[in-house]
C-alpha positions as CSV (number, residue, x, y, z in Angstrom):
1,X,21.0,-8.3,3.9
2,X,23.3,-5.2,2.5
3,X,22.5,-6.1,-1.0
4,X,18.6,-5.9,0.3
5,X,19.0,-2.5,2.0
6,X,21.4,-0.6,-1.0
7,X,18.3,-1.9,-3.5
8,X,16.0,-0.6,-0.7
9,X,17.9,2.9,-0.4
10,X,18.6,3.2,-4.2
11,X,14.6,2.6,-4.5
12,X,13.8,5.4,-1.8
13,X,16.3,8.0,-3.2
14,X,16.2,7.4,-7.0
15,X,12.7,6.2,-7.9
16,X,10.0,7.3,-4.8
17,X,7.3,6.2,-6.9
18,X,8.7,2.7,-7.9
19,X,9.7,1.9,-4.4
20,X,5.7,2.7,-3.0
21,X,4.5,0.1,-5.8
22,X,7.3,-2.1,-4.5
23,X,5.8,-1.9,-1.0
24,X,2.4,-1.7,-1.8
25,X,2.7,-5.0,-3.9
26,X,4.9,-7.1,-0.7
27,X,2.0,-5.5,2.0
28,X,-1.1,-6.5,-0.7
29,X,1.0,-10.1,-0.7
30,X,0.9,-10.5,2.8
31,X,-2.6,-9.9,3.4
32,X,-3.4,-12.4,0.8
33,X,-1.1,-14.7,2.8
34,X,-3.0,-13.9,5.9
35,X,-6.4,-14.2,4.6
36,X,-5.2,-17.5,3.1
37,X,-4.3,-18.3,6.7
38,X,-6.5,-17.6,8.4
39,X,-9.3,-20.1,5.9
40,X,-6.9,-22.7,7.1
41,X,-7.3,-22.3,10.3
């Protein structure tokens, strides 16, 4: 979980733009995952 949170704050200080992408992408995932979901249920 450290490894996850240096990338995270290496990200956040070093490359602002890159690290909004990075969340963007994991947040547009998950709704994807939810929508799939949710047809499921």
């Amino acid at each position: 979980m450290k490894n996850e949170k240096d990338i995270l704050d290496h990200f956040l200080n070093n490359c602002p733009v890159e690290a909004k992408n990075y969340f963007e992408n994991i947040l547009s995932r998950l709704e994807r995952i939810e929508k799939k979901l949710d047809s499921i249920k």
